[in-house]
Each structure stands twice: as structure tokens, then as C-alpha cells.
C-alpha positions as CSV (number, residue, x, y, z in Angstrom):
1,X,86.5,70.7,78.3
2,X,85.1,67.5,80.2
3,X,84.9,63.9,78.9
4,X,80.5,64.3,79.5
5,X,80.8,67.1,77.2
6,X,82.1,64.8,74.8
7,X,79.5,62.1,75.3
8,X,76.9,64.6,74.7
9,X,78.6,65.1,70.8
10,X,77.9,61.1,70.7
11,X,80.9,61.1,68.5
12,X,84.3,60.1,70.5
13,X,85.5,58.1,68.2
14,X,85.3,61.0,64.7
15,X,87.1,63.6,66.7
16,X,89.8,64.4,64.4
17,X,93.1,63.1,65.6
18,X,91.9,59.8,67.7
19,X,92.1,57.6,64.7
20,X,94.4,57.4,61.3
21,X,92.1,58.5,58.8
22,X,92.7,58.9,55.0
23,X,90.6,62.1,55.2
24,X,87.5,63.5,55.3
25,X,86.8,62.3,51.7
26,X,87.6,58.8,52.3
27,X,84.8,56.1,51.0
28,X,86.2,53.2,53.1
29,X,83.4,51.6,54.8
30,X,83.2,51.2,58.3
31,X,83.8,48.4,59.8
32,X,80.8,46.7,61.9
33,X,79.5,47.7,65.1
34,X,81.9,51.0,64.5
35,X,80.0,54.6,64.7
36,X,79.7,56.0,61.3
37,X,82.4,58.9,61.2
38,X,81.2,62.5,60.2
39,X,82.1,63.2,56.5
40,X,80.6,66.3,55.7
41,X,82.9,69.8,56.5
42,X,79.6,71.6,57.4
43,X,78.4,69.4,59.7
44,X,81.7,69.4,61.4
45,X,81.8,72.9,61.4
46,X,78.0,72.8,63.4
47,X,79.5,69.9,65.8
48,X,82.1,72.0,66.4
49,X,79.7,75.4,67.3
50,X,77.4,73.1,69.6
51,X,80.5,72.2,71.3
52,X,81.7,75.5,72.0
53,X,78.6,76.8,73.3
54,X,78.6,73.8,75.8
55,X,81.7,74.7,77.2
56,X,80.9,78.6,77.6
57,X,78.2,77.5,79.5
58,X,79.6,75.3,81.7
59,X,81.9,77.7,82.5
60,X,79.6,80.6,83.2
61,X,78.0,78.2,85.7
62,X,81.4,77.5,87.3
63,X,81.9,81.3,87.8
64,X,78.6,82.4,89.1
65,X,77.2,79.2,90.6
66,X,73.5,79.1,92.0
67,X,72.0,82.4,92.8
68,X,70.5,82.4,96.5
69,X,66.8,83.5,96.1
70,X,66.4,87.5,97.4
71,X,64.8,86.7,101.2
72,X,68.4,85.0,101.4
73,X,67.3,81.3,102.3
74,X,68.7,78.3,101.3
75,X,68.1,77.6,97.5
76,X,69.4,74.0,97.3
77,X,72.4,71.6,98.5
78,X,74.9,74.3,96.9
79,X,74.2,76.9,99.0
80,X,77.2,77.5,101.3
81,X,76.4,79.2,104.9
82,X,77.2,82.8,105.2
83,X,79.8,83.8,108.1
84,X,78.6,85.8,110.7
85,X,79.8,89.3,110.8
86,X,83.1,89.6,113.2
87,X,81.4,92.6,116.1
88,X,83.5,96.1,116.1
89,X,85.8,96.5,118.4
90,X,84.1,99.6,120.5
91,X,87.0,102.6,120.1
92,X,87.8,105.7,122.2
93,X,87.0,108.5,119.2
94,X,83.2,106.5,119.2
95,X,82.9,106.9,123.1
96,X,84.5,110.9,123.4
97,X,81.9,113.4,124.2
98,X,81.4,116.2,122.6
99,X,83.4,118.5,122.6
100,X,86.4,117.2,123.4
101,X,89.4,115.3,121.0
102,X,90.6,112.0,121.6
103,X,94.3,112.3,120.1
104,X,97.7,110.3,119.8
105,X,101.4,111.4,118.1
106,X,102.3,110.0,114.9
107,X,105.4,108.2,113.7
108,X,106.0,109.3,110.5
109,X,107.5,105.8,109.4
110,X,104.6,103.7,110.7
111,X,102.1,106.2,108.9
112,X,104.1,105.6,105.5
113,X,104.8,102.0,105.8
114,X,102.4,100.1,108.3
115,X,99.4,99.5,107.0
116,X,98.1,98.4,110.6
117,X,98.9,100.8,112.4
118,X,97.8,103.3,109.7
119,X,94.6,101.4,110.4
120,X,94.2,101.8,114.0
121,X,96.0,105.4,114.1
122,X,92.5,106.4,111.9
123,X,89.5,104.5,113.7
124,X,90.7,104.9,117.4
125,X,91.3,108.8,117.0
126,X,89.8,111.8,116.1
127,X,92.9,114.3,116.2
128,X,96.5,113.8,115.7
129,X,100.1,115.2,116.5
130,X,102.9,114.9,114.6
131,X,105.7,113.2,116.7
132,X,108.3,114.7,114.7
133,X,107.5,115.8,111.3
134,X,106.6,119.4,112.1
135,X,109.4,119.9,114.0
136,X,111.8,122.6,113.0
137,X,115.1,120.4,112.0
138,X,112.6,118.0,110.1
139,X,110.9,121.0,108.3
140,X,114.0,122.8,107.1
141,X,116.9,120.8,107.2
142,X,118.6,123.9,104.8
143,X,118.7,127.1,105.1
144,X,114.7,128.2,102.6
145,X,114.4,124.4,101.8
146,X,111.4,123.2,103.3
147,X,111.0,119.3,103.9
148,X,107.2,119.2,103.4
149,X,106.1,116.2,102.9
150,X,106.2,114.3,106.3
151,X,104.0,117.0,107.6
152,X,101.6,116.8,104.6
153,X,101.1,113.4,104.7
154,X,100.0,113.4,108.3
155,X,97.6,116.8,107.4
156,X,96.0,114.5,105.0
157,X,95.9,111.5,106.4
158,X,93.8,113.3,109.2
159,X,91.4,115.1,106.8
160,X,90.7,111.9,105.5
161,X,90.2,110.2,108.1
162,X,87.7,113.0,109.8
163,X,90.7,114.0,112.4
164,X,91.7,117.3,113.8
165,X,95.6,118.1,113.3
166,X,97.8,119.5,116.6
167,X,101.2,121.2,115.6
168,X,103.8,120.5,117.2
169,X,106.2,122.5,117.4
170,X,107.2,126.2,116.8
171,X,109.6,127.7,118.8
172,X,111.5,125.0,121.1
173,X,115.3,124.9,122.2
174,X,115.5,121.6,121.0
175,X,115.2,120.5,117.6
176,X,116.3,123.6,116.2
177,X,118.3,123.4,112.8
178,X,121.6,123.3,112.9
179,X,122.6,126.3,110.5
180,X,120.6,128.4,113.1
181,X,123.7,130.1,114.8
182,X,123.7,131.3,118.4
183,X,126.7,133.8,117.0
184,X,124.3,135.3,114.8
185,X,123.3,139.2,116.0
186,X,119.6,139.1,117.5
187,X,118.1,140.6,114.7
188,X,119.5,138.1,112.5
189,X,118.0,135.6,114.7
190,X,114.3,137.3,115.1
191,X,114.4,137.2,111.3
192,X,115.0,133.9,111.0
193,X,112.5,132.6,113.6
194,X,109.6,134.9,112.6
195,X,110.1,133.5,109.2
196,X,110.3,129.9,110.4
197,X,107.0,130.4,112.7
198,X,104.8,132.4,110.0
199,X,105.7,129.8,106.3
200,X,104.6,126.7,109.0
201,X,101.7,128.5,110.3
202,X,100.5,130.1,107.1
203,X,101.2,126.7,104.8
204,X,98.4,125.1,107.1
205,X,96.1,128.0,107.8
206,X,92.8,126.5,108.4
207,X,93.9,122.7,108.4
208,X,95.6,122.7,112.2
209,X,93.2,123.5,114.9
210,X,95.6,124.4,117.6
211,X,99.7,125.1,117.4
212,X,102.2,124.4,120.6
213,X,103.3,127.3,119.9
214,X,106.3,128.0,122.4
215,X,107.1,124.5,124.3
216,X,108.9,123.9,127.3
217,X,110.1,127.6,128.1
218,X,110.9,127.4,131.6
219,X,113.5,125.9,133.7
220,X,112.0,123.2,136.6
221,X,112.1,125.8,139.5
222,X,109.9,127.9,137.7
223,X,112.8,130.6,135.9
224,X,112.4,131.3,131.9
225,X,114.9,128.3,130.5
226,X,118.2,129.7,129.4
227,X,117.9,129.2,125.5
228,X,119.2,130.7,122.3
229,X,115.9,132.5,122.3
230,X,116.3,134.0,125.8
231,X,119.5,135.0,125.7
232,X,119.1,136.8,121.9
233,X,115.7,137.8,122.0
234,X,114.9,138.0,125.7
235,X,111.7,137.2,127.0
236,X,109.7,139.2,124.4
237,X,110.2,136.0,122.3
238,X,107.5,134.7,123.8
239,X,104.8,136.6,123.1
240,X,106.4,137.8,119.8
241,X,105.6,134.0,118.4
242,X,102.2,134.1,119.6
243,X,101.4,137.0,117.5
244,X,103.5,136.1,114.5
245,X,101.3,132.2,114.6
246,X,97.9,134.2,115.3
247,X,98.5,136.3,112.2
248,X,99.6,133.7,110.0
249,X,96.3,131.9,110.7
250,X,93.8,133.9,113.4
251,X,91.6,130.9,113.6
252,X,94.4,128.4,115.1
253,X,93.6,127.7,119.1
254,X,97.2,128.7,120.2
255,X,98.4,126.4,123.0
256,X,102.2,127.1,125.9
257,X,103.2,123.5,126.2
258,X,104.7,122.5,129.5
259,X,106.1,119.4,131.5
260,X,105.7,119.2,134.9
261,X,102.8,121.3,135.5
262,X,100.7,118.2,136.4
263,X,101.4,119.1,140.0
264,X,101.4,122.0,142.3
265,X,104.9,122.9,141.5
266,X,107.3,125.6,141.5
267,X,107.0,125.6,137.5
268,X,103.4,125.3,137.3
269,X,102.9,128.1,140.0
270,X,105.5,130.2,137.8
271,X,103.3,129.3,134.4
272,X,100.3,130.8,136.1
273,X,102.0,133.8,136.7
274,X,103.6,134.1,133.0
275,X,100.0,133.3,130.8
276,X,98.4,135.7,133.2
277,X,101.2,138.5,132.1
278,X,101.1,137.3,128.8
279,X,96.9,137.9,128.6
280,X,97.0,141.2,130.5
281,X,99.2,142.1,127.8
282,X,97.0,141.2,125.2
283,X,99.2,138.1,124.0
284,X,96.5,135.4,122.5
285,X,97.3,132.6,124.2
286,X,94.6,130.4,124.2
287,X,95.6,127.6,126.1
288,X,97.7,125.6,128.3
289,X,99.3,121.7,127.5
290,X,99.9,119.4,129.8
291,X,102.1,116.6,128.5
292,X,101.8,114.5,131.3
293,X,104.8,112.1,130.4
294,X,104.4,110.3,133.9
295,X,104.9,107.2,136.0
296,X,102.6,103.8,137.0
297,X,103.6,104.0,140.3
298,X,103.0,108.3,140.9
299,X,99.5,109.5,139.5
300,X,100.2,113.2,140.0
301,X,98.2,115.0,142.7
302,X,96.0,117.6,142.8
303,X,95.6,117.5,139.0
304,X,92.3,118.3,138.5
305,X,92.5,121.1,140.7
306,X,95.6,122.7,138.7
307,X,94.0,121.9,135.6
308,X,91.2,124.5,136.8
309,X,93.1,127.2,138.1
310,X,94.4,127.5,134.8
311,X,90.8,127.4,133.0
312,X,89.9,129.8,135.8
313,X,92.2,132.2,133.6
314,X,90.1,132.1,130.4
315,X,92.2,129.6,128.9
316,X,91.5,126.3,127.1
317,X,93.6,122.9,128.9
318,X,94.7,120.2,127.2
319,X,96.4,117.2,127.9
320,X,99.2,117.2,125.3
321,X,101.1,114.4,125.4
322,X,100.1,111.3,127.8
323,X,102.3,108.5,128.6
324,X,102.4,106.4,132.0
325,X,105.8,104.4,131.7
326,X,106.4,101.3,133.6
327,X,109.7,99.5,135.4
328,X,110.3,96.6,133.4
329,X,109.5,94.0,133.0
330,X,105.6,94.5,132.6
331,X,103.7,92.6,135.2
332,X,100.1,92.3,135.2
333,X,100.1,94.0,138.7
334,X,101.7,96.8,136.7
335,X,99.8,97.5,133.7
336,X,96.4,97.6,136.2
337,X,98.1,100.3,138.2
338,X,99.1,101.9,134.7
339,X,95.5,101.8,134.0
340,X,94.6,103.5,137.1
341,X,97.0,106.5,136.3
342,X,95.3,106.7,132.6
343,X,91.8,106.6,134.3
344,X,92.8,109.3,136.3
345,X,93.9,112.0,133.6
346,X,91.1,111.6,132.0
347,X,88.6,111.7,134.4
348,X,90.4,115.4,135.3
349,X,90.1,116.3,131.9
350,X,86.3,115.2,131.2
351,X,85.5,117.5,134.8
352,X,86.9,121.0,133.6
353,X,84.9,122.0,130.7
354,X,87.8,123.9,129.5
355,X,89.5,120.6,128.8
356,X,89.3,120.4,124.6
357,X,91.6,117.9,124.2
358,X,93.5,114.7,125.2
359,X,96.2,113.2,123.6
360,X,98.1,110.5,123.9
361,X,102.4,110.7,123.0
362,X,101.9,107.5,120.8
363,X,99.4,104.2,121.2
364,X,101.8,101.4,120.7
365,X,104.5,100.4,122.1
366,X,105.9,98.9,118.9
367,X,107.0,102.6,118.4
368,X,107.2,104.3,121.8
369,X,110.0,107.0,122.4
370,X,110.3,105.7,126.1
371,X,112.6,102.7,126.2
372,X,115.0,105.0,124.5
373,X,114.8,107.8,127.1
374,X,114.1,106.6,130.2
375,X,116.8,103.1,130.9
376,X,114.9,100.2,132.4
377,X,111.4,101.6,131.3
378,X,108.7,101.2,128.3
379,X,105.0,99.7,128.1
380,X,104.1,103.1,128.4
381,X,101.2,103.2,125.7
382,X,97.7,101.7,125.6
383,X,98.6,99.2,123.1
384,X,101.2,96.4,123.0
385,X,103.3,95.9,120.6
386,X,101.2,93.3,118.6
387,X,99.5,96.2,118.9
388,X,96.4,94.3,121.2
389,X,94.4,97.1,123.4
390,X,96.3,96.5,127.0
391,X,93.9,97.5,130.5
392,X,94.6,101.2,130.0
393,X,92.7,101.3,127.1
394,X,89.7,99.2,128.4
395,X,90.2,101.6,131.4
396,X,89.6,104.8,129.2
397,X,86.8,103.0,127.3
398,X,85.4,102.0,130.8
399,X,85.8,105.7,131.8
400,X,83.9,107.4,129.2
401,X,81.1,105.0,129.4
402,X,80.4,106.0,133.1
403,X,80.8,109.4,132.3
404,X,78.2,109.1,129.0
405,X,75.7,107.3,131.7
406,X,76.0,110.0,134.6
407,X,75.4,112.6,131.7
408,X,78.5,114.3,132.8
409,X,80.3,117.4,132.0
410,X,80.6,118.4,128.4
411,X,83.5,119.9,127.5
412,X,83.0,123.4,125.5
413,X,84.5,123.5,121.8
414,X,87.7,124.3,121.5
């Protein structure tokens, strides 16, 4: 309550409380010059209602202020300026093509407690990978106990966000739980990994697109890897968890995930050969995955024409999990030629029609796997670790738009 609210009472002076008084009754006249006092209990009582109505509406004007008029000009000297509207920042799910998914990996941390990169992670992407979540160990930890809720949260965090989901992984040497014994007799162990591959696959039957089914099964001169699954199981492993994923969800694009296959290499040659066995024998294997964890200084060669040969099969390719590290530190030098690597995978991806998909192994640096794998290396991602977009992601952007504008190749559905 304001002193002009006052002044419009005309009565400072009878307020009770600003002067001794008797009381309200008393008949001692006033002295001269002085305002008469208010005597009666109803007037006060009316004084007192005028008041209050004064003050609720200076206080609704002090809430809602001057209304602008509806064509939004100015409707006095009140009228405060309206901000301009901060442009959107163009991102790579807006420029993809049909077709074709624009993905990264997901830390399971950041997605639970950044808000940030929760933010980034849903408007620059249309499909994600768990880094880690649906990984065996993470999954069942016990022996029956499943660990669900890391790989739930990233299921839904996808469907909200309009994103396709790639599982990563079933059957790996790595990663495996540790109450998986390699003493156990093979049928103990088929058991066990049917059941692990068929409750993943089954809980999210119609919410992952595409499964890495078997990852990393053979050795870098182009032999089967010796694993736990190899060596129990023998090769029939491998197409045994192809069918056991397919009929646990038939709709699932079912993906053999492979490093060094960038490159016509002894392991890529020997891939050929083993999805070409593995089809003949009616195996459905849908696709191969790149990962593509390279180098700034080595863009891989002949990638575009490996990347066909295996479409040339009647499979789908993907790139699976893209990465370019650099020798630290990070010179601008660097990060251009990083940029030119990037470029590169995706322009062989966007020129096979097979290619559904193209995923980044995390967008940040702030949470890349590199520095802690590779000594001496990191900046391997397309953000920093502010994160701010670094020249491999302006390069992508750049990429698509020339491709949009020559009206290029559309990749078929995946």
C-alpha cells in the first residue's frame, strides 16, 4: 500500500494509530486548521472497503501491465520491445535423406543426468545406440536378474524423441557376464546364450529396428576369433543367434558387426565369404556394420567400393560406429583433416543405396571412449566438449546439402 493511496482517503491524519486518541466516541473538539477525524464505525468500515479495492487494483495493474493492441504495435511509452527470435541451429537428422538414419551411441550417465546433452542427443539424431546399456554384463549382472532399466530408458527416450533404436549387442566375447563359465559343458552354455539372446530380443520386439546381432567374430587375418563361443559351440553359433533374434522378433533388420572391414582386407575379404555361406544357408542376415573407429590422418581406401560388394550380396550396410581420433593435441590443421575423413564415410554411404544407416560411436567429446583406449589420442567426435559443433559436423551438414541439391541417391528403407 502506497503513500498516493493514502492521499486519495484524504484522511492521513484519522488513520487509527497516527495519533493518541480517547476513542472513537470522544467529543473533544478539534483543534483549528486540524481535519475533522472520522467518528462514525460505519463510515470507517466503508473507508476501509474503498481502500482495499484500491490496492487490489493497483496490484492487478502491476501484474498484467498494459495489454499491446492485437496487430502487436506499440500501445504507449510502456510497451517494452520484443526480442527477436534466436535462428535454429540447422542439424544433421533435418538435412538426412530419406531413407537413411542419422545415429550416435548413448552414454547412459549423460542421458540420466545432463540435461544438455539429453538435449542435443534428441534434436541432432534420428536413431540411437546404446553404448553400453544393452550389453550382456550390464543386462544381467546375475544369473535370471535382468538390469532393465538403462536399456529402457534409452528405448524411451528414443520413442519420444521420434528415433529409431540399434541394439547393441548379442552375442560378443567381450562383455560377457562373469558367472558365464567357459568350464560349463556346451549344452550348458547354448542354453544359457539362447536364453540371453531371445528375453533381450523378445522384451523389445517391435521397438529396435535392427540388432548387432553377433559382433566382432573374426580374428584380423580373416580366421573365426577364438572365443568361448567357438570353442563350445563351434561355428554353428553363428547362425544359431541369427535365428534365435529373428524369431524372438521377425521384423528386427539383423546386422554382423565388424572392425576393420573399411578396407580391402584379409578380414573383410573373409566376411564376404562367411555372410555369403551364411545366406546360401538360409541364415537371415540382413546386413553388414562397419564401425569405422578410424584415424585423421588414414581415410580408409576403397570404401565405397567394399561397401558395394557387400550390398551386391543382398544385404543392407551400415556404418555402425564412426569415430575419426586425432594425435593430440588438437590443432586446427587437424580437426579440418578430421573433417575430411567424416566427409568421406558419408558420402560412401549416401552412394550405395543399400546404406540405411550411419552412426556415429558418441558426439561429444565430453564423453568419448577414445582417450581411454587409444594413449595420446581423443577429439574424435563431432562435438567438443562444451559440446560446440567442431568442422566435422559443419562438414556433414555441408555434405548432405550438396547431395539434397544434385538430387542424389536415396537410400532404400531399411
Amino acid at each position: 500500500m502506497t503513500a498516493e493511496m493514502f492521499t486519495l482517503g484524504r484522511e492521513p491524519a484519522s488513520y487509527p494509530g497516527s495519533q493518541p486518541e480517547s476513542g472513537y466516541g470522544s467529543s473533544r473538539p478539534a483543534a483549528p486548521g486540524t481535519p475533522r477525524r472520522i467518528r462514525s464505525p460505519v463510515t470507517l468500515v466503508s473507508v476501509g472497503l474503498v481502500l482495499a479495492a484500491l490496492v487490489a487494483l493497483g496490484l492487478l495493474l502491476l501484474r498484467h501491465g498494459p495489454k499491446e493492441p492485437a496487430d502487436g504495435g506499440p500501445s504507449g511509452a510502456l510497451t517494452s520491445p520484443t526480442a527477436p527470435a534466436t535462428p535454429k541451429r540447422q542439424s544433421l537428422r533435418d538435412q538426412m535423406p530419406p531413407g537413411v538414419r542419422i545415429g550416435s551411441a548413448v552414454d547412459g550417465r549423460s542421458l540420466s543426468l545432463d540435461p544438455a546433452y539429453r538435449d542435443l542427443l534428441g534434436s541432432e539424431f534420428n536413431a540411437i545406440t546404446a553404448e553400453n546399456a544393452m550389453k550382456w554384463r550390464s543386462l544381467e549382472p546375475v544369473p535370471g536378474v535382468y538390469a532393465w532399466t538403462g536399456a529402457d530408458q534409452l528405448v524411451e527416450f528414443a520413442e519420444r524423441h521420434g528415433q529409431a533404436v540399434y541394439g547393441h549387442t548379442l552375442v560378443w566375447h567381450s562383455d560377457v557376464p562373469k558367472w558365464v563359465s567357459p568350464d560349463w559343458p556346451a549344452e550348458r552354455v547354448r542354453a544359457v546364450l539362447q536364453e540371453h539372446v531371445t528375453a533381450v530380443v523378445s522384451r523389445y520386439r517391435g521397438r529396435v529396428w535392427a540388432w548387432d546381432v553377433v559382433n566382432e567374430v573374426l580374428d584380423e587375418d580373416g580366421s573365426l576369433r577364438d572365443t568361448v563361443w567357438l570353442r563350445k559351440l563351434g561355428p554353428g553359433y553363428i547362425a544359431d543367434a541369427f535365428r534365435w533374434a529373428h524369431a524372438a522378433d521377425p521384423g528386427a533388420r539383423l546386422f554382423i558387426n565388424e572392425y576393420g572391414i573399411e578396407g580391402r582386407t584379409r578380414k573383410a575379404d573373409a566376411l564376404v565369404k562367411l555372410v555369403r555361406e551364411l545366406r546360401r544357408a538360409g541364415v537371415p542376415v540382413d546386413g553388414v556394420g562397419f564401425q569405422s573407429h578410424l584415424r585423421w590422418d588414414q581415410q580408409p581406401r576403397d570404401l565405397l567400393g567394399n561397401l558395394r560388394r557387400f550390398a551386391d550380396l543382398g544385404l543392407s550396410v551400415a556404418v555402425t560406429e564412426l569415430d575419426v581420433r586425432i594425435a593430440l593435441p588438437a590443432t586446427p590443421q587437424k580437426l579440418e583433416r578430421q573433417a575430411a575423413v567424416y566427409r568421406q564415410v558419408l558420402q560412401a554411404c549416401l552412394a550405395v543405396p543399400a546404406c540405411v544407416s550411419f552412426t556415429v560411436w558418441g558426439f561429444t567429446d565430453a564423453r568419448s571412449w577414445i582417450p581411454g583406449y587409444h594413449r595420446g589420442y581423443g577429439a574424435a567426435c563431432l562435438f567438443d566438449t562444451s559440446p560446440a559443433p567442431k568442422p566435422a559436423h559443419a562438414a556433414l551438414l555441408d555434405e548432405l546439402r550438396r547431395h539434397s541439391a544434385r538430387g542424389g541417391i536415396v537410400p532404400s528403407p531399411g
